[in-house]
N, C-alpha and C positions, 0 to 999 in steps of 0.2 A: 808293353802297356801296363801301367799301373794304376787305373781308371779305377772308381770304385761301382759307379753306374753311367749307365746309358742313354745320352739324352738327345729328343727328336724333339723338331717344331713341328705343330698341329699344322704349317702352311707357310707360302713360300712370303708372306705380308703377315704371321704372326710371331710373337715374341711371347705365347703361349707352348705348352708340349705337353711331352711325354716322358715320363724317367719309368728305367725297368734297370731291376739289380740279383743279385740271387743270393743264398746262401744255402752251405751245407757243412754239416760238419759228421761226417760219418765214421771216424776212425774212433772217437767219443762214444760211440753206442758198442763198440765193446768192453765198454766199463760202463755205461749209465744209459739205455736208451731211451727215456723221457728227456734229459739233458740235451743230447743230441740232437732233437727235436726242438725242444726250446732254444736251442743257440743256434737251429739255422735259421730259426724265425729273428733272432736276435739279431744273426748276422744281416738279410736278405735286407732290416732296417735299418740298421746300422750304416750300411751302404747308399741305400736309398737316400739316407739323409744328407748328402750331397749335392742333391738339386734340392733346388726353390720349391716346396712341396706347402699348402696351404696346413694341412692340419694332418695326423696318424691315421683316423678314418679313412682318408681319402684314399689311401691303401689299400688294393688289393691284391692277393696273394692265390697263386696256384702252387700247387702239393704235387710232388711224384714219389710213391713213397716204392721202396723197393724192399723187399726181402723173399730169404727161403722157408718159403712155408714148408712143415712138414719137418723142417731141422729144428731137433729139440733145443728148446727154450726162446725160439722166433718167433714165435706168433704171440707167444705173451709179452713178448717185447716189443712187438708191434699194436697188441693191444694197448698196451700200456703208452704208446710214444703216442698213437692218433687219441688216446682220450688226453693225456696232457696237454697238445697241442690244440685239439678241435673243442675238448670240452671245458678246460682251465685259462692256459695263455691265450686264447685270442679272444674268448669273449669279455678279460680283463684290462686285452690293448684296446677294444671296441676294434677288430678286424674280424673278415671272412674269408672264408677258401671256397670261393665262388665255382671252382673250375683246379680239376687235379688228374693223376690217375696213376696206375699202379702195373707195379711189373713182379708178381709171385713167386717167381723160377728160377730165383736168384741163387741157384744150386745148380752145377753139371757131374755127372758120372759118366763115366768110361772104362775101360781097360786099356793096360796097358801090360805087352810083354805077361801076359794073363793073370795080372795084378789088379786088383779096383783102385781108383782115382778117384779121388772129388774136389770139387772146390766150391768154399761157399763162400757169399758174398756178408757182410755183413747187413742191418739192417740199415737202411740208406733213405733220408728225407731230402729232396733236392725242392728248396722253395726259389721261385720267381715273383717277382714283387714289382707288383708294375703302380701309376698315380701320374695324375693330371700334376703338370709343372706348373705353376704362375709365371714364371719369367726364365726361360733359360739360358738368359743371361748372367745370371747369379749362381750359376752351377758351379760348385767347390770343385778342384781340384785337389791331389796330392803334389803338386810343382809349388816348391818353396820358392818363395818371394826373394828377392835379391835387391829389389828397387824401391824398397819401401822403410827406408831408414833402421835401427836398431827394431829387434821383433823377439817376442818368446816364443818356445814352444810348450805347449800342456796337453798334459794328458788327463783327459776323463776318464776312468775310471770304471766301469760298471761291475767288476768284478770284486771291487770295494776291496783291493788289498790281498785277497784269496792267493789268487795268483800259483790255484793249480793247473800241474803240468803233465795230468791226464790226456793220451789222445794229443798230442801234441806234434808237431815236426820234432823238435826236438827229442822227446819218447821214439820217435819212429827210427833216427837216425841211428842212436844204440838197440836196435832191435827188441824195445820194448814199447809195453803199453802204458805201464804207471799202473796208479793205484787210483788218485783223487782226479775227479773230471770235474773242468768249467762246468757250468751254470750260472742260468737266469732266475733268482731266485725272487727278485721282486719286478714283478709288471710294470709298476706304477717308476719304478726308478728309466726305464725305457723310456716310456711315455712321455717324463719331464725332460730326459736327454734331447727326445725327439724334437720338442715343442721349443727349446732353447738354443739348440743349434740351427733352428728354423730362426728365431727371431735373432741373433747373434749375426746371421748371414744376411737377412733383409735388410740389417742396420748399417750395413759394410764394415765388421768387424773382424771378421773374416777374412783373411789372405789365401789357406791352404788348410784342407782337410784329407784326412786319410783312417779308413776301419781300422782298425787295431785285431780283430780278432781270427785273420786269418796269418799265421807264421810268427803273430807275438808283436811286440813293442821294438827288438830288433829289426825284423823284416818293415814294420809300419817307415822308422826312421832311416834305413835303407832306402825303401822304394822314393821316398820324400826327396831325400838328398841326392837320389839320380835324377830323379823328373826334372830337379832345381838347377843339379849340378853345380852342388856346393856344400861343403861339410858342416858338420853339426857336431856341437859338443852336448855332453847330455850328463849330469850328474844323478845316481840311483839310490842317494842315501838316503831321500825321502820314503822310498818305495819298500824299504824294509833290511833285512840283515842279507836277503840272501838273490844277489842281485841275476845269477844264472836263471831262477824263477821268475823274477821281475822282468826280465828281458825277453824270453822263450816262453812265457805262460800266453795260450790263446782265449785267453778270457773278452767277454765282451769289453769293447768303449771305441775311442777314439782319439790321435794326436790331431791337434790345430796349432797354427801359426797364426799373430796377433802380433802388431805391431805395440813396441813395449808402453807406448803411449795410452793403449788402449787396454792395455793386460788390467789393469785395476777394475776398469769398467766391465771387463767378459767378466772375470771373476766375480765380480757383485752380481751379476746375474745368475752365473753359477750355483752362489751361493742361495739367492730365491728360488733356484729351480730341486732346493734338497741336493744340490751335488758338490757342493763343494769339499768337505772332507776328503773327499779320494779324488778330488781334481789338482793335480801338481804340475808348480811352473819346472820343467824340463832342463830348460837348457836355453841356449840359442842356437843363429847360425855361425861358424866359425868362417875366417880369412884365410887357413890353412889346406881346405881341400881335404879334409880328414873327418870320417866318423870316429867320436871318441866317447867312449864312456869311462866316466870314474868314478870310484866308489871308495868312501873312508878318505878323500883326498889325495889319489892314486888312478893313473890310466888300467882301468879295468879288463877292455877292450877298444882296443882301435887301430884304424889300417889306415891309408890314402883312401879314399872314394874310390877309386878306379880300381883299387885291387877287392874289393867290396862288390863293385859290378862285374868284375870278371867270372867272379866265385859266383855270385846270383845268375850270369849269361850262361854256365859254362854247360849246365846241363841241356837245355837251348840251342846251345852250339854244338855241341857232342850228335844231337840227334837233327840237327841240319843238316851237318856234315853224312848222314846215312842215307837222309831225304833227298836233298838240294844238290846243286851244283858245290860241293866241297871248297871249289877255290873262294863264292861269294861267301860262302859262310863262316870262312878262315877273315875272309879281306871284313866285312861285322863285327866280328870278333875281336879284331886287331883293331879295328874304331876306339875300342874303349880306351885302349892304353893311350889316345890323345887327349892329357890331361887340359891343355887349352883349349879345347873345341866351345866351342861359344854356345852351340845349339843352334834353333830355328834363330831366324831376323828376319827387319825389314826395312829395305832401304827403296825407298817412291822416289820417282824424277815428278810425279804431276800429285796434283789432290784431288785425292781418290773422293773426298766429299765437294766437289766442283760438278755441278752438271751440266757438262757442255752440249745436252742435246734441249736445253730448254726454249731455246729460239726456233728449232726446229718442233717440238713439239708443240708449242703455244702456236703454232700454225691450225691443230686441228688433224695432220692429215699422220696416219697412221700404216707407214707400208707394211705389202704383207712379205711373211718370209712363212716358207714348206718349213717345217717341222718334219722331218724323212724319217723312215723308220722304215724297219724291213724284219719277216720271221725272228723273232728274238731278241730286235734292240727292245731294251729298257730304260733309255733316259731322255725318253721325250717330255718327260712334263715338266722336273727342272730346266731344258735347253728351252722350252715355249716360254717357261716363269720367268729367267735371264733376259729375254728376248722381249715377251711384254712389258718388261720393267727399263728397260730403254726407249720405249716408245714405238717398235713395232707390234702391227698383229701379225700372233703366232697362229699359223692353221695346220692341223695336224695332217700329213698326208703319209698314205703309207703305200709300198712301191705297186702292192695291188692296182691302185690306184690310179697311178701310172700306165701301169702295162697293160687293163682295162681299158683306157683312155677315159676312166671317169675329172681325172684333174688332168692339167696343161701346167706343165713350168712355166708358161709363158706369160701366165698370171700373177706369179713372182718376182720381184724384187731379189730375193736372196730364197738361202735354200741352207738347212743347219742338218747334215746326214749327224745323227746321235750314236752313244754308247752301248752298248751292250755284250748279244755274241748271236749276227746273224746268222742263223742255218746251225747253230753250235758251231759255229766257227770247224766245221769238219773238214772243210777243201779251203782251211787256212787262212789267217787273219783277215776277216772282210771278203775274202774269197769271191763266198759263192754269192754272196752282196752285188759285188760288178760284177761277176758273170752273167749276172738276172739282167744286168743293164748290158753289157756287150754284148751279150747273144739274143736279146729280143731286138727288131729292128726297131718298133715303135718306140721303146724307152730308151737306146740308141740316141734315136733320131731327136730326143725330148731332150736329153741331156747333152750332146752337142752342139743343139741350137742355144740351150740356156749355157752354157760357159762359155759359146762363142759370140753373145750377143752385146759386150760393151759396157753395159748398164747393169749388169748383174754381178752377184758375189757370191760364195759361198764358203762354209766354215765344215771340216769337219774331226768329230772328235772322238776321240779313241776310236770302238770298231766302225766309225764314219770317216776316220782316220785311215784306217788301213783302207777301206772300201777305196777313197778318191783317191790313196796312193794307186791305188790299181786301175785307175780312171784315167793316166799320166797319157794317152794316145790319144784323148779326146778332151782338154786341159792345156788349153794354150799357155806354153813359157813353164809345162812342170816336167819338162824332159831330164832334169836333174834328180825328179823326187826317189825316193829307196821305197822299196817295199818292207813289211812288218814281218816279224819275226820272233821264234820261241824267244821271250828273254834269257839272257846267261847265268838266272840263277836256276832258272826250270820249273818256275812254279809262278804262280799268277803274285804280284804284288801289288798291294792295296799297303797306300804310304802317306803322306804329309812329307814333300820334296823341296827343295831350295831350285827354284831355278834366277834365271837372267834374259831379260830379255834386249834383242838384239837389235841391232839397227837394219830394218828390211823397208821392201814397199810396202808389206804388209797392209791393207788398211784398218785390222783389227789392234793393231798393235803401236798407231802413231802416238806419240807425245807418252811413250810407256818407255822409251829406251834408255838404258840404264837399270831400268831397276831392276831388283833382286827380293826375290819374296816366294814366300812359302805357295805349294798347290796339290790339288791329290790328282793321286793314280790309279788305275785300279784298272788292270791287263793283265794278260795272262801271254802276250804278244806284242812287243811294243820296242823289241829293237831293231833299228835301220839297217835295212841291210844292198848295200848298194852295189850296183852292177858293174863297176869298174874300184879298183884296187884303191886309187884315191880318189873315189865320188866323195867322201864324206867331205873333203880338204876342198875338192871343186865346191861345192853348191855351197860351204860354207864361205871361200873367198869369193863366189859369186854374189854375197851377199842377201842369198835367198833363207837364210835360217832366221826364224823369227826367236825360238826358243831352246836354252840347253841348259842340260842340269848344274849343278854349285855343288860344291862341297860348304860344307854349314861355315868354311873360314872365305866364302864368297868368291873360290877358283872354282873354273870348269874341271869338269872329274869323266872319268870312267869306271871309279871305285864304286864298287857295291857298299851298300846301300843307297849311296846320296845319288847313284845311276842306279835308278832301279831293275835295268832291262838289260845292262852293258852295251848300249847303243853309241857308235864311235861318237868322239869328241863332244860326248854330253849329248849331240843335237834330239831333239824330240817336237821341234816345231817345224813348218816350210813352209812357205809361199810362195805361187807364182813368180814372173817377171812383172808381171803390172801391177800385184798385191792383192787381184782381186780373190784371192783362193789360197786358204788356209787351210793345211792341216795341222793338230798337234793332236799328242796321245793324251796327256796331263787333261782336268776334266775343269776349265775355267765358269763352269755352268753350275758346278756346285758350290761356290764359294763366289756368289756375286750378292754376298751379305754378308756383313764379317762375323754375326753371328756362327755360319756356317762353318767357319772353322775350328777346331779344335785348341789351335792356339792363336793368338791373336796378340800386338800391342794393345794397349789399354786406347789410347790417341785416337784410334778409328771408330768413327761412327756407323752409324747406321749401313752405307753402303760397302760393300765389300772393294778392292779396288781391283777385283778382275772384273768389275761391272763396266769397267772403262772400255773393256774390250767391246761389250756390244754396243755402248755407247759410241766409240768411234762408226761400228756401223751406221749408226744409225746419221751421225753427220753427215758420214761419204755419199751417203745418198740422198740428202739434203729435204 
């Protein structure tokens, strides 16, 4: 991930939010700790400015400031960093640190072998920076544009040319510190950065942004040119005589991408905002697949892309391979060297902005569907938000409920077992979920009547997934389904996945087959594992698989990452023989907005097109 901040909608019908970013620069406070101070406040904005943010004010900022007190020359160093930060820079940006706190004991002793030990932390500001979004749909990314005809890249500058390489990665790498540390020396050059990349963005002028002040102007057009997946050329003769500094200095600013039609226009604005001097046009993107820099008319530095991201993965991989299942983190690893890989796509058989439940809804009538939940699921309120936004009422029931006899399935229409991790998933995926129902008679007796009644449906996903896999003895026509299992990398994966969907009875999934489009994951137990040698081969030539994973060149895979779980032959969806009973693990309830995704074609509107999904529910039951 090379995200600069963090962006949530205030609601499942707003196109309002929340952005939160952070910054620190603690290697810098052993050479300068007011500086350090000032550029993680620098940084925290700098990042932040990548969502849609009304104005700098709006900004608020928590502090966790850490040091060894009692270690001579910390506490003047901390005096000194919280008065430039609390009593100079931020009543200069107009912000406050409403909410912070502090960790003192940033020093340990020991013995050892009856020697003394210590170790001490330096002094350390960790800011969070949170602000109301206007629209987050205008949230900047760092993913270079490719579709947007001829573009520059520019860098702004806040470091006005400085371009010291105090405290740096770089410094760290030859086991020093340096001498001269970045700084935020004028407030007000912030302020108008803020306020210009604010309106640059509103205007649609804006393709792609990325901070500049964490690993330098290298790392910035690195991270850029992986997110895009596509090389960039970048000339550093503007930037001074001594191009190792110009590339490796973590000084504040920022690279943006602007189509070249438009470059004149950002710069005029640049130029009102005081910042033009130290704002340079860069480069572009190249057809080559190479990051290249030259300097004096000469390749300075430059590799392939790929050999760029393996070097950036490699420490990444090194410590998966310790953590993880080693083979998934090798088979990651080895992803990158496909220089063809396309990335995410999307290919629809239907249109996803078509609303086929409008005949039925202009009826008036509103079926109800349970909303299930049990000790520990969590994602009842997006699977109800999916659900009302098709045109059913959502009623939350939870299995108490049930086994109480305060509700009756029998009042239901459908029935959506949600997300989470029932019981902590301790007697294993979804487990102790259908155990509550198989060993109570009364909840038994409630859930065999409602799957054996005809008229009824139900969807379940992730640990509602594993739950109804375990349901398969009271679940007419799922004598094929597998039970869930640790996935093969060994650790819970939270993803953005290519799947395909298949030709089943499914009723969640008519008039969707064919297509191929992105979905998230988020388990920690989510591979099939089936009770005969070829179940996966059976129940997928039975035609009961509604869903399986893709590799991003649009084949079924069992490769990690693009199988998040190593689940055979991709499959991660089923249904029934008569379609009325779905499981998949992928989370179709979070992405029934297209804002909801993280990536997205530009083409798609308002509706996401896994909203099809409960849209077809909501047909089948007319």
């Amino acid at each position: 991930p090379v995200a600069d901040v963090a962006v949530t909608c205030t609601g499942y019908q707003a196109t309002t939010g929340e952005a939160m970013a952070m910054g620190e620069r603690t290697p810098v406070a052993l050479l300068n700790a007011p500086a350090s101070g000032r550029l993680a406040i620098g940084e925290a904005i700098t990042n932040l400015a990548a969502a849609r943010i009304g104005k700098l004010s709006d900004v608020k900022l928590s502090a966790n400031w850490m040091a060894a007190a009692g270690h001579p020359g910390e506490e003047a160093a901390l005096f000194d960093t919280v008065k430039a930060v609390g009593l100079e820079l931020c009543p200069a940006l107009g912000l406050c640190i409403p909410v912070g706190k502090d960790s003192l004991s940033m020093k340990t002793v020991w013995q050892e072998q009856g020697e003394a030990r210590a170790v001490t932390a330096p002094l350390s500001l960790i800011i969070s920076a949170f602000a109301k979004v206007l629209d987050v749909r205008k949230t900047l990314t760092p993913q270079l544009r490719t579709d947007c005809g001829g573009t520059d890249l520019i860098l702004i500058d806040l470091g006005k040319g400085k371009h010291r390489l105090g405290g740096s990665a770089l410094a760290q790498v030859y086991g020093k510190v340096g001498r001269n540390a970045p700084d935020l020396e004028e407030a007000q050059a912030l302020r108008d950065f803020f306020d210009v990349i604010q309106n640059l963005n509103d205007a649609g002028l804006l393709l792609a942004y990325h901070d500049r002040s964490d690993g330098g102007l290298f790392a910035t057009l690195c991270e850029m040119s992986f997110a895009g997946r596509v090389g960039v050329s970048v000339a550093l003769d503007a930037l001074g005589n001594d191009p190792l500094a110009a590339v490796f200095s973590e000084e504040l600013g920022a690279v943006v991408q602007v189509r070249r039609s438009d470059s004149i226009k950002v710069q005029e604005q640049l130029k009102r905002a005081g910042l033009s001097r130290h704002s340079i046009v860069l480069g572009s993107l190249n057809d080559s697949d190479r990051v290249v820099f030259t300097h004096a008319g000469k390749e300075w530095l430059a590799a392939p892309r790929r050999a760029w991201q393996r070097a950036w993965s490699e420490t990444s991989y090194r410590m998966q391979s310790l953590r993880d299942n080693p083979a998934c983190a090798q088979q990651e690893y080895d992803c990158l060297l496909d220089a063809g890989d396309p990335g995410l796509g999307a290919t629809l058989t239907f249109d996803s902005n078509k609303d086929i439940t409008v005949p039925y809804i202009n009826k008036g009538a509103r079926p109800r569907v349970a909303v299930l939940r049990e000790q520990g699921v969590n994602g009842q309120i997006e699977m109800a938000a999916a659900f009302d936004r098709a045109g059913f009422e959502a009623v939350d029931v939870h299995m108490s409920d049930i086994i109480a006899g305060r509700v009756t399935l029998k009042d239901f229409i459908g029935l959506a077992a949600c997300g989470g991790f029932s019981y902590g998933d301790v007697l294993g995926a979804g487990g102790g979920w259908a155990k509550s129902i198989l060993f109570n008679s009364r909840a038994r007796d409630e859930f065999a009547a409602f799957f054996a009644r005809g008229d009824s449906f139900g969807l379940g996903v992730c640990n509602g997934c594993q739950m109804m896999s375990n349901l398969h003895e009271i679940i007419p026509g799922s004598e094929l389904w597998p039970r869930f299992v640790r996935n093969a990398s060994e650790q819970f994966e939270a993803r953005l996945v290519m799947v395909e969907v298949l030709e089943s009875p499914s009723l969640f999934f008519q008039g969707m087959t064919g297509s191929k489009l992105p979905i998230v994951v988020a388990h920690g137990e989510g591979r099939a594992e089936f009770s005969e040698a070829n179940g996966a081969q059976r129940v997928l030539a039975a035609g009961l698989v509604a869903l399986r994973y893709l590799d991003n060149h649009g084949r079924p895979t069992e490769t990690y990452p693009a199988n998040p779980n190593g689940t055979p032959l991709g499959i991660t969806s089923l249904t029934n023989t008569d379609g009325r009973f779905t499981i998949l693990m992928p989370h179709p309830e979070r992405l029934f907005r297209s804002v909801q995704f993280s990536w997205r074609p530009d083409s798609w509107g308002e509706d996401g097109p896994w909203l099809r999904l409960f849209r077809n529910a909501r047909v089948a039951v007319g």
